[in-house]
Structure formats: structure tokens, C-alpha cells
N, C-alpha and C positions, 0 to 999 in steps of 0.2 A: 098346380104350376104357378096359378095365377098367385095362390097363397103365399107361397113359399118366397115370390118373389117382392110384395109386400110387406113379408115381415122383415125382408134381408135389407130391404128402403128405411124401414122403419128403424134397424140396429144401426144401419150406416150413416160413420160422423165423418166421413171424410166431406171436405168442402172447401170453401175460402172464407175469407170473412167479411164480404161486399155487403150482404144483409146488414151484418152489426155495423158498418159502417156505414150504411144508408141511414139507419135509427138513429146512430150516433151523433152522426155530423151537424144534421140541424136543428139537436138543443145543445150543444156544444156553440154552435156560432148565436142562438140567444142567449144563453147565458151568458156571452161574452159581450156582446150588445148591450144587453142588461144592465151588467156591470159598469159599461162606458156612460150610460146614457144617465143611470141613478147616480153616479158619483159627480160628471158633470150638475146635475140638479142641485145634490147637496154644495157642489164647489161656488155656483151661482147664488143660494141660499145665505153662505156664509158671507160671502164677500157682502150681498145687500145687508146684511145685521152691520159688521162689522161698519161698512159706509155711513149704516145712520147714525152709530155710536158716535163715530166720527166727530159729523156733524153734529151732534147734539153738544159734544164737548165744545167745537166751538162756535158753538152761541152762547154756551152757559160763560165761556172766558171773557166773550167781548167788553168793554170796559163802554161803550160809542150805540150808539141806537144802531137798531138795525135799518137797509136801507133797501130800494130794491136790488139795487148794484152788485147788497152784500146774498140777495138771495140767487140772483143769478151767478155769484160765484160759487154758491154752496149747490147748484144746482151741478155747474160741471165738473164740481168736485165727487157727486153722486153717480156721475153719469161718466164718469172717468172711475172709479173705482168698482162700479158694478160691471160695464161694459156688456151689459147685455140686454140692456134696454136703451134706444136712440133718443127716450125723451122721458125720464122717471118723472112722477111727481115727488113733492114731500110738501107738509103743510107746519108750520111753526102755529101753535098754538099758549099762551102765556094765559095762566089760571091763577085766581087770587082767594086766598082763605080768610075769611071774616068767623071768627068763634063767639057764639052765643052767648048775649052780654045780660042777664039777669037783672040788671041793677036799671037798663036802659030800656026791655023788653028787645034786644035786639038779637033775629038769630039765627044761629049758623048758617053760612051762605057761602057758595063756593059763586066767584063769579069771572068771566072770560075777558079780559084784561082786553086783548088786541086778538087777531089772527089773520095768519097770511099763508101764500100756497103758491109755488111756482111749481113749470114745467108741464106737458101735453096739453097747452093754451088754454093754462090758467090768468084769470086776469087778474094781477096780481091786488090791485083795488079791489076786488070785487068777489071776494070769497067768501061762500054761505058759513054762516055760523055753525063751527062743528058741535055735534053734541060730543060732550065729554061724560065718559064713566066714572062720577065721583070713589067710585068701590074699589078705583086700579090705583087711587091717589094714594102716596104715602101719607102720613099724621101728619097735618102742619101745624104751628102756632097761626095765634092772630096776625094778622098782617103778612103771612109769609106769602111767594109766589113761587112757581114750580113752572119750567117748562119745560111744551110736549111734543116732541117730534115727530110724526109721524110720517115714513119713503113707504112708497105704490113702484114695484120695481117690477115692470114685467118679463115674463120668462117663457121661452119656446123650448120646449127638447130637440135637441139635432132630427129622434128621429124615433117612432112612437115603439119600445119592444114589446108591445101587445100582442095575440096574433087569437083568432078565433074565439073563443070565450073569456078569453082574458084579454081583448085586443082594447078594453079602457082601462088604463093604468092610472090613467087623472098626470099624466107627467106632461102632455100634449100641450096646454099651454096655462099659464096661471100665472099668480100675481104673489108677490113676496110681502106682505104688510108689517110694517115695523112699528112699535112706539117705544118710542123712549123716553123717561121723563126723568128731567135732572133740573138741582137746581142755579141760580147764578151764583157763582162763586165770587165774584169781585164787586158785586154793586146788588141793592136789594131788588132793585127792578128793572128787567129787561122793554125798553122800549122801541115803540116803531116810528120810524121817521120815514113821512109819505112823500115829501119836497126836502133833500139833500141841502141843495142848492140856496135857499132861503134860508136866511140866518134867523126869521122872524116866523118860521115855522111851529107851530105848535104841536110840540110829540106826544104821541097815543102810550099812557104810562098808568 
């Protein structure tokens, strides 16, 4: 009896479908999450590149030393166009190419003209000398200079779609690091002017 009525449990498909839809529903609403949360990353991502390109175009246009005026304005132009950070950094860096002179024993030397860095209180006097990757430099001539922008854009995800063994995705929180190096287009050397206001200033060139 007992058999017969085990096996007749066993053939029987009659049901609902609350099971598959218990399974269903909550990787349905991750993968939806998911979806939200990577695309906002990527949409944050694009906009900080896009920002420092930006900026790097105009500092390569500028015709006028740079000032700090001009960096606090490139700052809220950063922090207006990525919007997801309430205080980016970025750091202007101007590199100069000296080619290996044979005739004088003089030789190749890559050397760091000026540097400056505003935003998450930066003192804009007072920024350590970056080390530069001479190996990311394009080929210059003697005498050429190149500058280096680099935005520090940080980033939070709304909301982590990890969950149990996969609950570090790395989305949580991180930083967006940009360099772009361009050169000046309308003058051969980009300079810094530390005092504006002083006609008798001597600028860092």
C-alpha cells in the first residue's frame, strides 16, 4: 500500500509553480542589480577619462602661464563633469627632453620642468615631485616638452551585487586613475606662474 502510493507521488506532476519561482526570483533581481550597478561603474569610469582628456586639451591650448586660479578652475570643471567625487584630485606635470649630445659628452635626460596638483587639500605650493615613467613618454626631439595630466577620481557603487562567495566584486569602492599626455600646441613651453598678481614675478619655464 505503502509502495504503490510512493510511486504514484513519484509519477505525479500536478503542482504550481511557487518552487520555480522561489529559485527564480532572487537571481533574477541580481542579475538585475548587477546590471545597474556595472553600467553605472562603467558610466562613472567614462565620464572621469573623458574629464581629464578635457582638461588636458585645455592646458595644452593655453597661450598664459598657468596660475592657481587657472587650476582651481580646472578643478571644478573636473568635479562638475565626473560628479561623483566631491573633491578629485589631478596633478599637472610638464617634462622636458634633452637628446644625447656626443660632440659635448652630454646625455639623454628626461627632466621635470614644474609640477603642481590641486583638490582633497592639496597644497598647491607644495607638491612632492612625481616620479615619471619615462617608457609611457612618446619619442621627443631635443628640446621638446610634453604634458602630463594625471585625475584621482573616486568612486563608490550605489550598492555592492556580491552575495556569499562572490560577495567582493572590487566594485565597492575605488579610484579612477587617468594620465594623459599631450603636447602644447600654441607655444613651446607651458609655464607656472606662482604670484599672478606681480608683474615682476619670475615664472617656473
Amino acid at each position: 500500500m505503502f509502495t504503490k502510493k510512493l510511486k504514484a507521488f513519484c509519477k505525479d506532476e500536478d503542482g504550481t509553480l511557487s518552487i520555480e519561482l522561489l529559485l527564480v526570483v532572487p537571481m533574477l533581481t541580481w542579475a538585475l542589480i548587477s546590471v545597474i550597478v556595472y553600467f553605472d561603474a562603467f558610466r562613472a569610469q567614462y565620464y572621469s577619462e573623458r574629464a581629464n582628456e578635457t582638461i588636458a586639451d585645455m592646458i595644452s591650448r593655453e597661450d598664459d602661464p598657468i596660475t592657481a586660479e587657472f587650476l582651481e578652475g580646472a578643478e571644478g570643471v573636473l568635479r562638475r563633469m565626473t560628479s561623483i567625487d566631491s573633491d578629485p584630485e589631478f596633478r599637472i606635470t610638464i617634462v622636458g627632453y634633452t637628446a644625447e649630445d656626443l660632440a659635448t659628452g652630454t646625455p639623454e635626460a628626461y627632466r621635470i620642468i614644474w609640477s603642481r596638483g590641486e583638490g582633497a587639500g592639496i597644497d598647491v605650493n607644495n607638491v612632492p615631485t612625481p616620479i615619471v615613467d619615462t617608457s609611457s613618454l612618446p619619442q621627443l626631439s631635443n628640446g621638446d616638452h610634453v604634458i602630463l595630466l594625471t585625475t584621482l577620481v573616486a568612486y563608490n557603487a550605489p550598492m555592492n551585487p556580491g552575495f556569499g562567495f562572490f560577495s567582493d566584486v572590487g566594485l565597492a569602492s575605488r579610484v579612477f586613475n587617468r594620465t594623459t599626455i599631450v603636447a602644447p600646441r600654441n607655444i613651446q613651453l607651458v609655464c607656472w606662474d606662482a604670484n599672478a598678481v606681480d608683474p615682476n614675478n619670475v615664472l617656473v619655464c
